[in-house]
N, C-alpha and C positions, 0 to 999 in steps of 0.2 A: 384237393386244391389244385386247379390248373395252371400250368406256367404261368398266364397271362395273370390270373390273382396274385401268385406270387409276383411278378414285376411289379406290379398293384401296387403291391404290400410295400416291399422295399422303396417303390419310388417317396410314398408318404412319408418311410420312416427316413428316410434321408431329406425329405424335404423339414419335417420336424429337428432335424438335427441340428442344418443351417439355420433354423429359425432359433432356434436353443443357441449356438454358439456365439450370434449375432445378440442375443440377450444379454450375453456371459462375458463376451470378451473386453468389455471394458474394465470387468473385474480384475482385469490379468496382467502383468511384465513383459509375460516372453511370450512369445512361439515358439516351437519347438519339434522340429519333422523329424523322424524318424524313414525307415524303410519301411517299418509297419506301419508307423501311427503318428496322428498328429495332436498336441498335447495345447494347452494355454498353462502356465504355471505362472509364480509370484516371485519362486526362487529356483535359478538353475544353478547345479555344480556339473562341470565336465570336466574329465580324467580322461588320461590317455594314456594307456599301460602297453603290455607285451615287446614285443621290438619291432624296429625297421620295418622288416619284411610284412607283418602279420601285425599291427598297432588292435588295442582293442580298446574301443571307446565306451568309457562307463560313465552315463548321465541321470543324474537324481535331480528331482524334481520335486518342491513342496508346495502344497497347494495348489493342486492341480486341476485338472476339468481334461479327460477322453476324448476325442475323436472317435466314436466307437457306433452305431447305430446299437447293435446286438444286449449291450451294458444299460443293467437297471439303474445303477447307479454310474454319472460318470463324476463325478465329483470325488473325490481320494487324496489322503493328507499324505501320502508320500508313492512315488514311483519310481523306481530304479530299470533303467535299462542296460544292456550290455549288447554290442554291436562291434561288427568287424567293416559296417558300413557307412556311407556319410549323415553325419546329423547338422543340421542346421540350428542356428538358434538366432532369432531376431528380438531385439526389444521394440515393444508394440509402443508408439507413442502415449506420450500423457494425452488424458481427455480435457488438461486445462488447460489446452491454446486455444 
C-alpha cells in the first residue's frame, strides 16, 4: 500500500466519521473533549481527586458514542477516563427549539 492509498484511506474514513457523528449527535447531552478523544454521551460525572499541585480528573460517561475512526464499534454503555489534563464538557442544546 502506498502513502498516497493510505492518505486515501484515512481521508474516507474520517470523512464517514463526521458523517456518522452528524447522524448521532442529536442522540446525545454532552460533549465531552478530552486530550485524547472526543466523546457525545447522555450522562457525564466529573471528579477531581489528587491535590493542589497535581489534581487528577476522573470522568465517566454513560451512553456514549467514540470519536475514534480505528473503533469497529464506537457506541459503549460506559467510559471512564482518568487525566492530569483539561477536559471540557458542554451540553449540546435540545433538538426541540
Amino acid at each position: 500500500m502506498s502513502s498516497d492509498d493510505l492518505e486515501s484511506f484515512e481521508a474516507e474514513r474520517e470523512l464517514q466519521l463526521a458523517q456518522e457523528y452528524q447522524d448521532v449527535a442529536a442522540m446525545f447531552r454532552y460533549a465531552v473533549e478530552t486530550e485524547r478523544r472526543f466523546y457525545l454521551a447522555n450522562d457525564v460525572k466529573l471528579t477531581v481527586g489528587g491535590d493542589a499541585s497535581r489534581p487528577v480528573i476522573e470522568v465517566e460517561l454513560s451512553d456514549a458514542w467514540v470519536w475514534d475512526m480505528y473503533r469497529r464499534t464506537r457506541f459503549v454503555p460506559k467510559v471512564r477516563v482518568l487525566t492530569f489534563k483539561d477536559v471540557n464538557v458542554e451540553e449540546l442544546p435540545s433538538t426541540d427549539i
